[in-house]
N, C-alpha and C positions, 0 to 999 in steps of 0.2 A: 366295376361294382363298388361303392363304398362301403360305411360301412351299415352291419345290418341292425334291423331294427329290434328284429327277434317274430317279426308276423310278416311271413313269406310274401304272403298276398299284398301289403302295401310295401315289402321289399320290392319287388317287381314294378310296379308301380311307379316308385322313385328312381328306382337304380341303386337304393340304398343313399344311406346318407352320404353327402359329396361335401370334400372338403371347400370351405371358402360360400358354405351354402348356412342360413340362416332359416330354418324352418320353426313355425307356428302353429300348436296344435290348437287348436279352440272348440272347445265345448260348453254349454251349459253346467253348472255344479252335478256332478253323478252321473254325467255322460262319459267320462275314459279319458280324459287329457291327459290328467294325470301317471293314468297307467302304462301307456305310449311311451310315455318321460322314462318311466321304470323299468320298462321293458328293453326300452331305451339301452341304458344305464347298465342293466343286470348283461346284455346281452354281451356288449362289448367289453366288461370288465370281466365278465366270469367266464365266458364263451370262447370270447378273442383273444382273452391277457391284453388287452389295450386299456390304457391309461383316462380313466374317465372324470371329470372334474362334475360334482352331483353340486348344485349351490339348489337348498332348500328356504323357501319360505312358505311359514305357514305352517309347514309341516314339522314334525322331530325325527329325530333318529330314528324313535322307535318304529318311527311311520313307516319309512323308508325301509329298514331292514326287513319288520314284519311284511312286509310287500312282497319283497323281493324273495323270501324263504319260500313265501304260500306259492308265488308265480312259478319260481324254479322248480319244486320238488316235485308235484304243489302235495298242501297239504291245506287242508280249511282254514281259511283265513279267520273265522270268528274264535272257533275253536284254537287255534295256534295263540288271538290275544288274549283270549279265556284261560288258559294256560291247562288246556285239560285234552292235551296230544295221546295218544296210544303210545307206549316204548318204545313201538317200533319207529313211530313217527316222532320222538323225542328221538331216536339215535341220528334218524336222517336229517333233526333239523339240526343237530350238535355237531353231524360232518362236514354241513354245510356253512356250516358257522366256521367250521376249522377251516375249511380253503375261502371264505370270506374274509380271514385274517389276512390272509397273503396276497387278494388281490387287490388289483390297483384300483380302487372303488376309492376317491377322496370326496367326502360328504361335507359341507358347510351349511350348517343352522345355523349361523348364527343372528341371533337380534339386527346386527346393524351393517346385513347383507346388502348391497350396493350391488349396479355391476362397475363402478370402479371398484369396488374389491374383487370382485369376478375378475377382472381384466388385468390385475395386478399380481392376483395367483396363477394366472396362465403360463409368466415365462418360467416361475419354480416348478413345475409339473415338465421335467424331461419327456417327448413321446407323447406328449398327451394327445390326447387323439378325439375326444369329444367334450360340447360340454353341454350340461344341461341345466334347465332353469324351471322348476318344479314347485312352484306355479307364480303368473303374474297374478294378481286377483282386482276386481274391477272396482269392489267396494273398498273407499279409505280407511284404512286402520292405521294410527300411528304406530302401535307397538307391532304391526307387522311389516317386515319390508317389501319396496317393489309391488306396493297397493295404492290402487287409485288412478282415475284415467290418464292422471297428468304424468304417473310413474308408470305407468305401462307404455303410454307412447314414447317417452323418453330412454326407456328402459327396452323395447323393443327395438328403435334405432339404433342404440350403443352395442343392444348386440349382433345386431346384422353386421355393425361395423367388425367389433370385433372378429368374428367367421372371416370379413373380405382382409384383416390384416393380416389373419394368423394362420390362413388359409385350415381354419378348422370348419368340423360340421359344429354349429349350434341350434340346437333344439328346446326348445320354450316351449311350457302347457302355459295357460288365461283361462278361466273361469266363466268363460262367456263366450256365445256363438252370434251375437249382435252382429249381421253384418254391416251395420255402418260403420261402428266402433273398425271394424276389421280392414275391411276397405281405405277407411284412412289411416290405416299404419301401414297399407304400401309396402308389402315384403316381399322378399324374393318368392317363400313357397308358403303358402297356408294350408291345414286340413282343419277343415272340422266335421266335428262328429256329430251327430245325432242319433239318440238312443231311440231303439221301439223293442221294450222288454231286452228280450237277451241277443236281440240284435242293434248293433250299431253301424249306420250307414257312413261314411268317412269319403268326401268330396276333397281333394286334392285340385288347388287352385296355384296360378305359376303369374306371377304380376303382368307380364308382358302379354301372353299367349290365354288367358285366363282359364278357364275349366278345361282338367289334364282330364282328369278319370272319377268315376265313382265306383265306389267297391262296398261291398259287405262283409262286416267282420261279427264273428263269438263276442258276448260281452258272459265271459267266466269269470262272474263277480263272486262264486265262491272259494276261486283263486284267486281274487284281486289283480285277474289280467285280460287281455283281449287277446284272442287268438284268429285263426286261421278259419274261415266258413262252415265248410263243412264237417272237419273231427277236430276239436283243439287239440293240436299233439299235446302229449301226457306229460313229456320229461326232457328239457334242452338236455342239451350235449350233458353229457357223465363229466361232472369237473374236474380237471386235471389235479392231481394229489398235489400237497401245497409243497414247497420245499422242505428239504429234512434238516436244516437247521432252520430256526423259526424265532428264535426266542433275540428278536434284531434290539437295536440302541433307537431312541426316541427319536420322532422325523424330524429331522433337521440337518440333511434338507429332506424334502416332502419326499422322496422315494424310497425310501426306508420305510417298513410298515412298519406300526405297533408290534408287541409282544403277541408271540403266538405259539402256542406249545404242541407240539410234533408228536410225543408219545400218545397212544390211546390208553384209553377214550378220547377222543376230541374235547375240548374247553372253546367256551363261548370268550371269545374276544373280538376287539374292532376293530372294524375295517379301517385304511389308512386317513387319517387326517387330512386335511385340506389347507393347505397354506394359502391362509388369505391377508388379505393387508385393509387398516381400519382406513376409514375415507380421509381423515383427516391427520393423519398421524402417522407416527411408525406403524410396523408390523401387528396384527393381532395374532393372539394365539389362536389356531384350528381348532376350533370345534372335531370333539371323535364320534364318528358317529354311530349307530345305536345297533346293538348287539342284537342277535337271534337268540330266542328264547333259548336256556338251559333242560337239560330232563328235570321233572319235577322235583322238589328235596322229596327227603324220603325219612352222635348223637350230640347234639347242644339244644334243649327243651326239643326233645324226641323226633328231632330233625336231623337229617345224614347232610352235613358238611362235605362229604367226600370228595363230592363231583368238581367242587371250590379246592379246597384244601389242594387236592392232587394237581391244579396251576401253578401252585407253591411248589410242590416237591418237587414236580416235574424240572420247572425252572432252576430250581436248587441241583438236582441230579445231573441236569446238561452244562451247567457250570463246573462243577466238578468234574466232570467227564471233559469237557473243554479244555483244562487246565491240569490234566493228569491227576486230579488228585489232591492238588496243592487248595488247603484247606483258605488260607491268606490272599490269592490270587482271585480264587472261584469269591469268597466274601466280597473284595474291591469289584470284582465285574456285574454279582448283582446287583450292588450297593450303586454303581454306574446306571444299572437300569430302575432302579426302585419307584419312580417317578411314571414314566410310560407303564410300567406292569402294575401299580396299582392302582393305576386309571382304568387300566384294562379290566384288572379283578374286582375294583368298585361298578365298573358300569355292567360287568356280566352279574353281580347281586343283584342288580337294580330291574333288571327284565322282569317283565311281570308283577312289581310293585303297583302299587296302588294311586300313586302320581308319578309326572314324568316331569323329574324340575327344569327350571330354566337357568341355562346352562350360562349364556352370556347375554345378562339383564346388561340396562345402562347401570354403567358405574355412577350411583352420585358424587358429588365434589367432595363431600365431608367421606367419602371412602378412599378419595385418589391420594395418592402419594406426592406431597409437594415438592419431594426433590427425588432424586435416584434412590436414593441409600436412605430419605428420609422417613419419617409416619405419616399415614392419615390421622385423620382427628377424633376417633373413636378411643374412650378411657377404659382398656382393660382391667381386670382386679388382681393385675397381677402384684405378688405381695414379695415384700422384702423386710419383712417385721421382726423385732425380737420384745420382746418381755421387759423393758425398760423397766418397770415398780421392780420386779422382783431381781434385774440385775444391781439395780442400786441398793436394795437391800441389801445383799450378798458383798457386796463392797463394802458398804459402814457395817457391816458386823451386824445388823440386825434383821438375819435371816441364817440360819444354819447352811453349812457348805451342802451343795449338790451332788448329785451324779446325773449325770446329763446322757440320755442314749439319741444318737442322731439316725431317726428313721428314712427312708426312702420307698416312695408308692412306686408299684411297678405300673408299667405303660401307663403311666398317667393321659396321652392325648391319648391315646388308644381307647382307654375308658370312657372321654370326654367326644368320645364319638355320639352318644347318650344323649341326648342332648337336643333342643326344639331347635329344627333349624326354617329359615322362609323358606316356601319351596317355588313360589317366585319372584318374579321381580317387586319390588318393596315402593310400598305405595305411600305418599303420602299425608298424613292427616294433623291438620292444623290444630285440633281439638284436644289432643294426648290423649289420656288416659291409660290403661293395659286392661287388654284382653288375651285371655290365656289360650285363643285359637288361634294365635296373631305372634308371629317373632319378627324382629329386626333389631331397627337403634331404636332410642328413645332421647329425647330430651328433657336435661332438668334442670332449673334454671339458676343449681346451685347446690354442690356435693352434700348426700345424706349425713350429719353427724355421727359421730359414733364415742364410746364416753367409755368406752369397756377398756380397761387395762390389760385385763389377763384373757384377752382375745385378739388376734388381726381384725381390720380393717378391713368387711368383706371387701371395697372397692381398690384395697391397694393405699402403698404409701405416699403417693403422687397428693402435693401442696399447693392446689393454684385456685385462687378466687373465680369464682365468676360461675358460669354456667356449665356443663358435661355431659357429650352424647356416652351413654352407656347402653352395650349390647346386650341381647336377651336374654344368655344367662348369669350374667351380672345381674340385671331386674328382676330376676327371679329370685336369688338368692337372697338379694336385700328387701323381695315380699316376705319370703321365710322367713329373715332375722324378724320384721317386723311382726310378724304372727306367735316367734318367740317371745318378743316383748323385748328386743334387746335395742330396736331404736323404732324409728316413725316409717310408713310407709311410706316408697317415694311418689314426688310430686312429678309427674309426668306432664306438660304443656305442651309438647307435640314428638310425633311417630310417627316412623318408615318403615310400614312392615307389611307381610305379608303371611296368607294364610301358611300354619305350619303344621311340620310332623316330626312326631321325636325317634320314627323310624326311616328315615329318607338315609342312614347310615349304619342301622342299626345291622341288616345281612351280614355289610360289609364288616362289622365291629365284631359279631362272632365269628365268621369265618377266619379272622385273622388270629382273633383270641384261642379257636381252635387249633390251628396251626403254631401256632405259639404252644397252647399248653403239651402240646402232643413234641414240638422238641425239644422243651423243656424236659419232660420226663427223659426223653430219648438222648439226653446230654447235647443234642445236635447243633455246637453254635453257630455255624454258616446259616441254618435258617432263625435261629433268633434272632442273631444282628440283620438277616435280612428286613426280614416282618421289621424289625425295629425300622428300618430306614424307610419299607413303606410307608408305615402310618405318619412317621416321623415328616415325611417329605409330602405325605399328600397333605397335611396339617399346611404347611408354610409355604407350600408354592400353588394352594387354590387361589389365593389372594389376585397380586401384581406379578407373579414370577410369570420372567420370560421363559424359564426350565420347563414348564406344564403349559401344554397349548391345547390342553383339553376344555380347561373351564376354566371360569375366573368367576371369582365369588367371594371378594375380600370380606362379607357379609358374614359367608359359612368362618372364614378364619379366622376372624375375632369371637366371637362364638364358641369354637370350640373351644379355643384358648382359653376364655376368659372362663368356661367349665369345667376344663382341667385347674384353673385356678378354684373355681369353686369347691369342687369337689375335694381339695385339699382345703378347703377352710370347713368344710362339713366334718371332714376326718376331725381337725383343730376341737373343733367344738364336742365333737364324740368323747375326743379323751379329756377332754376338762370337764364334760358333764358326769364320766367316768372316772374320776378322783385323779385324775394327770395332771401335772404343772407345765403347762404348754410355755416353751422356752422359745422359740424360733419356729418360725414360719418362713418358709425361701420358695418364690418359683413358684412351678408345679409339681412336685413332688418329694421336696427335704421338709420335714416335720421331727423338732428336737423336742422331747421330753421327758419330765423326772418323774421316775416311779415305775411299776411294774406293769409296762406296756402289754406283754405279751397275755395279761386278762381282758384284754378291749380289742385287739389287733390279735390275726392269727399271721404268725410269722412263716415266710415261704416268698418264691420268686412269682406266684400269680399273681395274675390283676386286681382279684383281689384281696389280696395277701400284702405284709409288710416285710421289708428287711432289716436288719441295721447296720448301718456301714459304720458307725464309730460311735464310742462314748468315750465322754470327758470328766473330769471335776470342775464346776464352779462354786465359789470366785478360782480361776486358775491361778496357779501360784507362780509368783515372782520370779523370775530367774536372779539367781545372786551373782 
């Protein structure tokens, strides 16, 4: 017997899936192919403990997880994406979430899915035991992969091959029950379905031997699954408990799951990444793919963090306990994971949000990196300024000596989480302009002036003629200066961007901010330094890092960036509207100035709140 499908009755049927075997589900759109694929998938990953390699198009993560929660438990699939579950059915979709951390479920969305990327992630997958391809689709879409008749027939082929190389089962849904289209692609096994209401009739064809069987299946489209004829069993197998250490180091290689935390309550994290490889190039990062909804929130704006917060502690707790204790040891090891875990804790905010971004758009040129270690070509406002009038004053003697306090903003990218980010892929428009429903780059065909002394240069110190892609909240900020009246608005003659939202990170930015301020108070610095290297790391490795194979989005990381710099030229301009002598500007977060800060700034280690880490006299005096 191979392996099973998860629906007895067309187990029996095949013998289950046989290895070296390339099967074809084909249905009409809302017939079940899809759900086959799932049932697929969920059956032998969570059922068997066997290793399933899920390559999605078309679909997201969210898709896919939501599926697989409503089929298993089940629970109402509309209701589960509505986010409006009973507690009790919030606890069982949260356990189920905890042992879909640990199982070998590797999910690939990504954009520029291939099945040479399928077939290149096969030998990194030790044991892999099935794969699936969820869905071909008959209609061409560029921005979807593995669509259109000339990629399905080609794409069907390559993977019956691959099954006859790797002596695997693969299983393929398509979007269509045309039998001509079907007929000439010539496969070892075909089904297809046909719905009548909540029955779906499933004909089972063998290339040589032609029509094996026909059968009748449930279509429990309030489960989002197909079952068994006459009772749809209620509940697969009771999942085996995940393991008791959980809290693993990021895939690489792919059999190492994501972060997954072991104490209850269960935490919503992802299932294991997919190591796949780009068609043309090195390795791509895996796509994570998409979390089962959390219990509903329930304080930060009269919302309970807890359910969040406590992946933090939990993780913090098993570190320490890992390491006896040793306060240096437990910090270096989570500080090791900070990158997979607040992938994990960004993408369990994100359930239930209001869009579902896209995770790995095409990179345009002007975002790719021209060397290893080089830049893209996008000009952030990052600033390295000082007060020139007023230091040369102070030098010839005509300006009184100083006292200079040098401030520092706490988690400045943390804050710059805030911020419009695209929430997809970034479209081109010849025509410029800015629309404020709209982020990405911008073109301009030559840096805004700026004439102010006793201010930075929102765009940064950078001195080069000519023309400057500047990111969205760069253009934002220099609409603001312009509204202040302190230069021109910019000239925008074209834009790559795409519709945005200034909460696509915002969960995540309190969650963290809460955990931060909770131990702060609590003096706890294992998790401050943690928190700090999450944000810190998810900031610089969404970009090109090979470190994150969840997403790439060099888009999102100049953006933020370039907001934590803003955000410090807003502070800038607060205390000099508020009688301050703004002396230096550095970075994202060093702000020097003369006079009595502490009426404009409330001083403290929050977000936000100011520190100071030193003052000085200028002019400084001469060593004799």
């Amino acid at each position: 017997m191979g392996l099973p499908t998860g629906i007895r009755t067309l187990d029996d049927a095949l013998g289950g899936l046989q290895p070296g075997r390339f099967y074809l589900v084909a249905a009409a759109p809302g017939a079940g192919s899809s759900l086959i694929a799932t049932a697929a998938a969920r059956t032998s990953a969570l059922d068997q403990h066997q290793p399933v390699l899920y390559a999605a198009s078309g679909l997201t993560r969210a898709d896919i997880a939501a599926r697989i929660v409503a089929a298993h438990l089940p629970v109402d699939y509309r209701r589960l994406r509505a986010g409006r579950l009973t507690p009790t059915e919030q606890d069982d979709t949260a356990a189920l979430h905890h042992h879909l951390a640990s199982a070998p479920l590797y999910i690939d969305d990504g954009t520029d899915l291939t099945t040479d990327a399928i077939a290149e992630s096969v030998p990194d997958l030790p044991g892999l035991a099935l794969v699936v391809v969820d869905r071909l689709q008959t209609t061409e879409d560029p921005r979807v992969p593995l669509s259109g008749p000339v990629q399905i027939t080609d794409a069907a082929q390559a993977l019956a091959h691959l099954a006859r190389t790797h002596e695997l089962p693969v299983l393929a849904a398509v979007d269509t029950d045309d039998p001509q289209l079907i007929a000439a692609l010539s496969l070892d096994i075909t089904i297809i379905l046909t719905r009548d209401a909540d029955q779906i009739h499933a004909t089972i064809t063998e290339r040589d031997l032609g029509p094996q069987a026909t059968l009748t299946l449930h279509a429990d489209l309030a489960h989002a699954r197909i079952t068994d004829p006459a009772t749809p069993y209620a509940s697969p197998t009771t999942p085996a408990p995940p393991p008791a250490a959980s809290l693993h180091t990021p895939a690489q290689p792919p059999q190492v799951p994501l972060p997954a935390p072991t104490s209850p309550p269960p935490d919503p994290t992802p299932t294991q990444p997919a190591p796949t490889a780009h068609t043309a190039a090195a390795r791509r990062p895996s796509p994570r793919p998409a979390t089962a909804p959390p219990p509903s929130e329930g304080g930060y704006a009269n919302r309970d963090y807890s359910y969040f917060t406590g992946m933090i502690t939990r993780a913090v707790d098993e570190a320490l306990h890992d390491h006896d204790g040793d306060i240096t040891a437990a910090t270096e090891a989570l500080v090791k994971k900070a990158v997979p875990n607040a992938m994990a804790l960004f993408e369990a905010t994100r359930v239930g949000g209001n869009y579902e971004h896209t995770v790995y758009p095409e990179t345009l040129e002007f975002l790719r990196k021209k060397t290893k270690d080089g830049a893209d070509e996008i000009w952030e406002g990052r600033h390295n300024w000082t007060n020139t009038h007023l230091t040369d004053a102070l030098q010839n003697g005509t300006h009184p000596p100083i006292t200079v306090n040098a401030l520092d903003t706490n988690a400045s990218f943390l804050s710059a989480f805030k911020t419009h980010l695209p929430i997809g892929a970034l479209i081109h428009d010849p025509h410029g302009g800015f629309d404020p429903k709209r982020s990405g780059v911008y073109h301009l065909p030559t840096r805004p002036t700026w004439h102010h002394t006793d201010l930075p240069d929102p765009i940064g110190n950078r001195r080069e003629d000519g023309p400057v892609l500047l990111d969205d909240a760069t253009i934002r900020l220099l609409i603001r200066c312009a509204r202040l009246g302190l230069c021109e608005a910019p000239h925008i003659t074209e834009c790559w961007t795409s519709g945005t939202s200034e909460g696509l990170l915002e969960k995540f930015r309190r969650v963290l901010t809460e955990a931060r301020t909770n131990a702060i108070k609590a003096d706890d610095m294992v998790t401050v330094e943690y928190i700090k290297s999450m944000y810190s790391k998810f900031t610089s490795t969404i970009g090109e890092s090979s470190v994150n194979r969840d997403i790439r989005r060099p888009d999102w990381m100049h953006i933020i960036r370039s907001q934590a710099f803003a955000n410090l030229w807003y502070k800038s301009h607060r205390a000099h509207g508020n009688g301050l002598t703004v002396v230096r500007v550095r970075g994202t977060d060093e702000l020097h100035v003369a006079g009595d800060w502490r009426t404009v700034f409330t001083e403290g280690r929050l977000t936000t709140q100011m520190k100071q880490k030193d003052q000085y006299p200028l002019p400084r005096k001469s060593a004799r």
